[in-house]
N, CA, C and O atoms as CSV, one atom per row, in Angstrom:
chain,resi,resn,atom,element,x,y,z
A,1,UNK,N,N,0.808,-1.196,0.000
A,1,UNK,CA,C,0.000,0.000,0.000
A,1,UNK,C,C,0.854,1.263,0.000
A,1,UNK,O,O,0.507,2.253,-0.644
A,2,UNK,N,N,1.758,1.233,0.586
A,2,UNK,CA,C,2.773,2.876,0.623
A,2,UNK,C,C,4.147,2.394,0.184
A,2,UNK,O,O,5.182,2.643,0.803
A,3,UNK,N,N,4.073,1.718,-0.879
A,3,UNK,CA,C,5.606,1.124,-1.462
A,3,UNK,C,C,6.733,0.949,-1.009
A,3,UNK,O,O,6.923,-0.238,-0.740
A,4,UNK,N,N,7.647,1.654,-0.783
A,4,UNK,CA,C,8.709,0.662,-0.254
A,4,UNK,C,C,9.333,1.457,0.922
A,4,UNK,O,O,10.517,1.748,1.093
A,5,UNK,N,N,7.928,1.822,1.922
A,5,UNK,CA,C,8.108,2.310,3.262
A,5,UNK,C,C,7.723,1.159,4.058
A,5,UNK,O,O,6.794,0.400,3.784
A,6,UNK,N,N,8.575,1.070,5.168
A,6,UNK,CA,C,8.441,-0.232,5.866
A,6,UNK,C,C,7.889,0.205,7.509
A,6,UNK,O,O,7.541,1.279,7.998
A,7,UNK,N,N,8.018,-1.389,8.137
A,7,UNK,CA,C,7.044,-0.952,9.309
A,7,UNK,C,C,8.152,-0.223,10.173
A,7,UNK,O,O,7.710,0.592,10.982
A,8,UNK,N,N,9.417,-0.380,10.129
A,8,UNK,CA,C,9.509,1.081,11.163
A,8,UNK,C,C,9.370,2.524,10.514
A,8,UNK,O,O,9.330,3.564,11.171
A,9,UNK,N,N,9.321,2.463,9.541
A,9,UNK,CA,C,9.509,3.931,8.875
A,9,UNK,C,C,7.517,4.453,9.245
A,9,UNK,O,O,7.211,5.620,9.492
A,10,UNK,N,N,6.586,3.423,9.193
A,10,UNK,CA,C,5.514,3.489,9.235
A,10,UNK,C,C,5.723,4.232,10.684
A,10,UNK,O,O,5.763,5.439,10.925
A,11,UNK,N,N,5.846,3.065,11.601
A,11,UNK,CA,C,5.637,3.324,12.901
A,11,UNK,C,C,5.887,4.642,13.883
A,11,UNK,O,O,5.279,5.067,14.866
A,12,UNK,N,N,7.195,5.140,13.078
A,12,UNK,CA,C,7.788,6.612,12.926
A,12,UNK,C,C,6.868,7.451,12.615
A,12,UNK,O,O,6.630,8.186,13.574
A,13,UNK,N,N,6.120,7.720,11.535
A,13,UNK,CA,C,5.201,8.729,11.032
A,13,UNK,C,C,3.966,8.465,11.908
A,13,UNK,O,O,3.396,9.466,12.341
A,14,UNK,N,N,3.416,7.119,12.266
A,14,UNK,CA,C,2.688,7.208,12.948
A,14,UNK,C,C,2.924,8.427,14.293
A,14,UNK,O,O,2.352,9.506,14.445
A,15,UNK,N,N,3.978,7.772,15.140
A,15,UNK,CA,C,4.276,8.323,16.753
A,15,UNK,C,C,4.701,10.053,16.312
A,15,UNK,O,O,4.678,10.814,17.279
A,16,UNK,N,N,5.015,10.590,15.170
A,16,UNK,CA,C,4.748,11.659,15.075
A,16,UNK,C,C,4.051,12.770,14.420
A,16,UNK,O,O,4.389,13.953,14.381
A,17,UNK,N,N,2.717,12.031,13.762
A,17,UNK,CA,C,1.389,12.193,13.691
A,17,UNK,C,C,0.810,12.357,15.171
A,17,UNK,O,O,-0.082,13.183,15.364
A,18,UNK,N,N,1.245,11.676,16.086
A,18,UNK,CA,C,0.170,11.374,17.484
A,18,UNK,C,C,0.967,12.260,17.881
A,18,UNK,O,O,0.176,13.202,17.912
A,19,UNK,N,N,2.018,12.720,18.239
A,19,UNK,CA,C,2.760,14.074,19.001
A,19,UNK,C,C,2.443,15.043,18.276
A,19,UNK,O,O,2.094,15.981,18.992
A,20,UNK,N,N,2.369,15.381,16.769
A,20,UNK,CA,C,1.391,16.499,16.423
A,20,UNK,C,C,-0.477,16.910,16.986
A,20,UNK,O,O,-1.269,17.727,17.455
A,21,UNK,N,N,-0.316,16.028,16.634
A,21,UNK,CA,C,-2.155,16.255,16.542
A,21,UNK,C,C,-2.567,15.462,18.230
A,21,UNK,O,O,-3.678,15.689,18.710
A,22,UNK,N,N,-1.939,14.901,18.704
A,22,UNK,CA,C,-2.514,14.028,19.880
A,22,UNK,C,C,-3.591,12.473,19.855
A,22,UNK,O,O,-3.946,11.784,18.899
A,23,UNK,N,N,-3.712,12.417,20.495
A,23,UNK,CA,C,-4.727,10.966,20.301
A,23,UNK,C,C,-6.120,10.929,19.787
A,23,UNK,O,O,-6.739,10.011,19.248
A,24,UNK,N,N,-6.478,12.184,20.093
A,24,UNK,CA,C,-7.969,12.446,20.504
A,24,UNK,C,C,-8.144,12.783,18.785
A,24,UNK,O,O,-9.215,12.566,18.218
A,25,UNK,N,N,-7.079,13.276,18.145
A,25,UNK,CA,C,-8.069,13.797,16.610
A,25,UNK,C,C,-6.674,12.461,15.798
A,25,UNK,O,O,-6.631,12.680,14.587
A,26,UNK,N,N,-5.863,11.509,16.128
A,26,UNK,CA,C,-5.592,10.501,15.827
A,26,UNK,C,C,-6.710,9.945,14.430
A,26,UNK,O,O,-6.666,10.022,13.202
A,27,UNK,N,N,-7.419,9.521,15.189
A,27,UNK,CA,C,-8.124,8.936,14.056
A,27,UNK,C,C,-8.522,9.676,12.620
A,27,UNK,O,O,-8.408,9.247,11.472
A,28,UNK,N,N,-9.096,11.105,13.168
A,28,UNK,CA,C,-9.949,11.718,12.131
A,28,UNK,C,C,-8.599,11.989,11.210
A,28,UNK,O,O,-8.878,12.130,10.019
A,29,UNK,N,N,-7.413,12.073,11.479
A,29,UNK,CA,C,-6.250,12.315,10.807
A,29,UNK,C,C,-5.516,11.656,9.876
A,29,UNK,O,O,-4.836,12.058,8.933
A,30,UNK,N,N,-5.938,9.837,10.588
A,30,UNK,CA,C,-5.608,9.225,9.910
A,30,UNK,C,C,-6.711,8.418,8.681
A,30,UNK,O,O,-6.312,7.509,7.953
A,31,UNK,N,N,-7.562,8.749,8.664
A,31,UNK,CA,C,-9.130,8.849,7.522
A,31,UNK,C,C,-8.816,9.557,6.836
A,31,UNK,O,O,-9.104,9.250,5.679
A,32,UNK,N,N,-8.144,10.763,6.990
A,32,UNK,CA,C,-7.881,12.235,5.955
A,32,UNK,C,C,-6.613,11.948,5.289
A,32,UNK,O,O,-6.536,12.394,4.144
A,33,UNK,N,N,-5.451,11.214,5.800
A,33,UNK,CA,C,-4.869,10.411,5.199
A,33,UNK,C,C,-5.026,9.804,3.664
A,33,UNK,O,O,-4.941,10.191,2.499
A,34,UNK,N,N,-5.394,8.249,4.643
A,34,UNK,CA,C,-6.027,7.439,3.617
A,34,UNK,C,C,-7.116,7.924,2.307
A,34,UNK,O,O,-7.164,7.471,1.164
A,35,UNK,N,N,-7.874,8.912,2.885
A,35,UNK,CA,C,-8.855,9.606,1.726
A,35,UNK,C,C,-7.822,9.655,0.805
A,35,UNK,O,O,-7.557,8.790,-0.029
A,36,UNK,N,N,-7.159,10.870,1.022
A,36,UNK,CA,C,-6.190,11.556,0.219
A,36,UNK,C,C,-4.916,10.671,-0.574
A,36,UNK,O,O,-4.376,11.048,-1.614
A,37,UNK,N,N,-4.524,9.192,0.309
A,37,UNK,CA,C,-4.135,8.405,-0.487
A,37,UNK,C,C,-4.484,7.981,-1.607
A,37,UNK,O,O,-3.835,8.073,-2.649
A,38,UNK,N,N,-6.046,7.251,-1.383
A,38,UNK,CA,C,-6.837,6.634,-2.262
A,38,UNK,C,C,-7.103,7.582,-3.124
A,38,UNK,O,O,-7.011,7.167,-4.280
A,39,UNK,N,N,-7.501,9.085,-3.007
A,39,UNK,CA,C,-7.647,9.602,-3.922
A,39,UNK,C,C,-6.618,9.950,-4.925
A,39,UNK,O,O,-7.066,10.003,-6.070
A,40,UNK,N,N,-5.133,10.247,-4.776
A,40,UNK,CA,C,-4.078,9.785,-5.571
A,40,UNK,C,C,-3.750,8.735,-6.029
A,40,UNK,O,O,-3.072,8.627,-7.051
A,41,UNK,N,N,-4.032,8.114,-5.581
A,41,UNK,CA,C,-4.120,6.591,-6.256
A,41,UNK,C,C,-4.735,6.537,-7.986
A,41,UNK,O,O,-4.268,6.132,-9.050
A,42,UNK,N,N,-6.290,7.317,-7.463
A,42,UNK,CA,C,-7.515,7.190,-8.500
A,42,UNK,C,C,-6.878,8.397,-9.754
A,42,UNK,O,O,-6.862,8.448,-10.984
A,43,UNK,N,N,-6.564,8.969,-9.005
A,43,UNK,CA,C,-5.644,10.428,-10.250
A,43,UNK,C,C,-4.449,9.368,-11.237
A,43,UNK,O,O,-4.261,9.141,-12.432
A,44,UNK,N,N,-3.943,9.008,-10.146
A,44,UNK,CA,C,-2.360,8.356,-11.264
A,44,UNK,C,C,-3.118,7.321,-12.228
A,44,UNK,O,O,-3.142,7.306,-13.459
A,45,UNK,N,N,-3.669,6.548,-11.398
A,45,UNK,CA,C,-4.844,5.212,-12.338
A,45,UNK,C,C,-5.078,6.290,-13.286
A,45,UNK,O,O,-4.402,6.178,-14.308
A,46,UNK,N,N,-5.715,7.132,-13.244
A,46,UNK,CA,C,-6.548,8.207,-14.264
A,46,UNK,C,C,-5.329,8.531,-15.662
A,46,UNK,O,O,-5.358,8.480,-16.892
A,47,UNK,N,N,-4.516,8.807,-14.793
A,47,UNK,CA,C,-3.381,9.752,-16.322
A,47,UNK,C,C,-2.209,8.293,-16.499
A,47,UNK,O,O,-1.140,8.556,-17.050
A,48,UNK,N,N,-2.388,7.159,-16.142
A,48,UNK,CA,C,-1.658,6.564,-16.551
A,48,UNK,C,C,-2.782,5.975,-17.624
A,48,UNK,O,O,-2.296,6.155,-18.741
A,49,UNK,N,N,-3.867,5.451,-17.725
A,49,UNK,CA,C,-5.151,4.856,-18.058
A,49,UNK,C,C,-4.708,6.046,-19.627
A,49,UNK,O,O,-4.358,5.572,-20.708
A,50,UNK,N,N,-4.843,7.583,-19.361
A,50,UNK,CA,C,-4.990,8.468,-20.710
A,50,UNK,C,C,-3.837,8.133,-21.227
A,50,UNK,O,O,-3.968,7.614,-22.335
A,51,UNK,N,N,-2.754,8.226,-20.858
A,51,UNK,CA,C,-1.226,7.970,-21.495
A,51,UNK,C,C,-1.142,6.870,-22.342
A,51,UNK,O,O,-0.724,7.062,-23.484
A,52,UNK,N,N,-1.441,5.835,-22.017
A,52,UNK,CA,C,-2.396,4.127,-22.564
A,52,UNK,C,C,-2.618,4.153,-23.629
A,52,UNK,O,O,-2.008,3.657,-24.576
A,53,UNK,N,N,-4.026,5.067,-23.563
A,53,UNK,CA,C,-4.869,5.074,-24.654
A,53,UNK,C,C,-4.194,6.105,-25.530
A,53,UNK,O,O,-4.839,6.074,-26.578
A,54,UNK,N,N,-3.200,7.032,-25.650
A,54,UNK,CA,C,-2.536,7.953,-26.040
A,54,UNK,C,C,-1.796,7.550,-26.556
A,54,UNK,O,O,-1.504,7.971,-27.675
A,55,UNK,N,N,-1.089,6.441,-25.904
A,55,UNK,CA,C,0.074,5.404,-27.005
A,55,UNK,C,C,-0.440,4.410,-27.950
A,55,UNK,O,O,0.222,3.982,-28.896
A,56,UNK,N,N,-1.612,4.062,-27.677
A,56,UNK,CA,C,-2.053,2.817,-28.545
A,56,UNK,C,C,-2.653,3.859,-29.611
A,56,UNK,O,O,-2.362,3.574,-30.772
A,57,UNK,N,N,-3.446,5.031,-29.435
A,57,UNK,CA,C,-3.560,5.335,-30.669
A,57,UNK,C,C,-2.698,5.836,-31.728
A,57,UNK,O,O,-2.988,5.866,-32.924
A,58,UNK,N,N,-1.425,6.296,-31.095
A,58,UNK,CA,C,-0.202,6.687,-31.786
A,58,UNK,C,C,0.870,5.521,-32.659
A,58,UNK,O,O,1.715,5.607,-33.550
A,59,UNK,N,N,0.147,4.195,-31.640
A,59,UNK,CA,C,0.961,3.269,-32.894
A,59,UNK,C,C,-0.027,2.551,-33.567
A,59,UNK,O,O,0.146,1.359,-33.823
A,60,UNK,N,N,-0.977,3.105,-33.861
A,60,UNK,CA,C,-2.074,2.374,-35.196
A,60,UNK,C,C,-2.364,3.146,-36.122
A,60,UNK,O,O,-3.080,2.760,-37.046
Protein backbone atom coordinates (compact mmCIF):
# COMPACT_ATOMS: atom_id res chain seq x y z
CA UNK A 1 0.00 0.00 0.00
CA UNK A 2 2.77 2.88 0.62
CA UNK A 3 5.61 1.12 -1.46
CA UNK A 4 8.71 0.66 -0.25
CA UNK A 5 8.11 2.31 3.26
CA UNK A 6 8.44 -0.23 5.87
CA UNK A 7 7.04 -0.95 9.31
CA UNK A 8 9.51 1.08 11.16
CA UNK A 9 9.51 3.93 8.88
CA UNK A 10 5.51 3.49 9.23
CA UNK A 11 5.64 3.32 12.90
CA UNK A 12 7.79 6.61 12.93
CA UNK A 13 5.20 8.73 11.03
CA UNK A 14 2.69 7.21 12.95
CA UNK A 15 4.28 8.32 16.75
CA UNK A 16 4.75 11.66 15.07
CA UNK A 17 1.39 12.19 13.69
CA UNK A 18 0.17 11.37 17.48
CA UNK A 19 2.76 14.07 19.00
CA UNK A 20 1.39 16.50 16.42
CA UNK A 21 -2.16 16.25 16.54
CA UNK A 22 -2.51 14.03 19.88
CA UNK A 23 -4.73 10.97 20.30
CA UNK A 24 -7.97 12.45 20.50
CA UNK A 25 -8.07 13.80 16.61
CA UNK A 26 -5.59 10.50 15.83
CA UNK A 27 -8.12 8.94 14.06
CA UNK A 28 -9.95 11.72 12.13
CA UNK A 29 -6.25 12.31 10.81
CA UNK A 30 -5.61 9.23 9.91
CA UNK A 31 -9.13 8.85 7.52
CA UNK A 32 -7.88 12.24 5.95
CA UNK A 33 -4.87 10.41 5.20
CA UNK A 34 -6.03 7.44 3.62
CA UNK A 35 -8.86 9.61 1.73
CA UNK A 36 -6.19 11.56 0.22
CA UNK A 37 -4.14 8.41 -0.49
CA UNK A 38 -6.84 6.63 -2.26
CA UNK A 39 -7.65 9.60 -3.92
CA UNK A 40 -4.08 9.79 -5.57
CA UNK A 41 -4.12 6.59 -6.26
CA UNK A 42 -7.51 7.19 -8.50
CA UNK A 43 -5.64 10.43 -10.25
CA UNK A 44 -2.36 8.36 -11.26
CA UNK A 45 -4.84 5.21 -12.34
CA UNK A 46 -6.55 8.21 -14.26
CA UNK A 47 -3.38 9.75 -16.32
CA UNK A 48 -1.66 6.56 -16.55
CA UNK A 49 -5.15 4.86 -18.06
CA UNK A 50 -4.99 8.47 -20.71
CA UNK A 51 -1.23 7.97 -21.50
CA UNK A 52 -2.40 4.13 -22.56
CA UNK A 53 -4.87 5.07 -24.65
CA UNK A 54 -2.54 7.95 -26.04
CA UNK A 55 0.07 5.40 -27.00
CA UNK A 56 -2.05 2.82 -28.54
CA UNK A 57 -3.56 5.33 -30.67
CA UNK A 58 -0.20 6.69 -31.79
CA UNK A 59 0.96 3.27 -32.89
CA UNK A 60 -2.07 2.37 -35.20
Amino acid sequence: MFGSIGTAELLIIVLVILLVFGKDQLPQVVRSILRTWKDLQKQTESVRDEINDILKDDSN
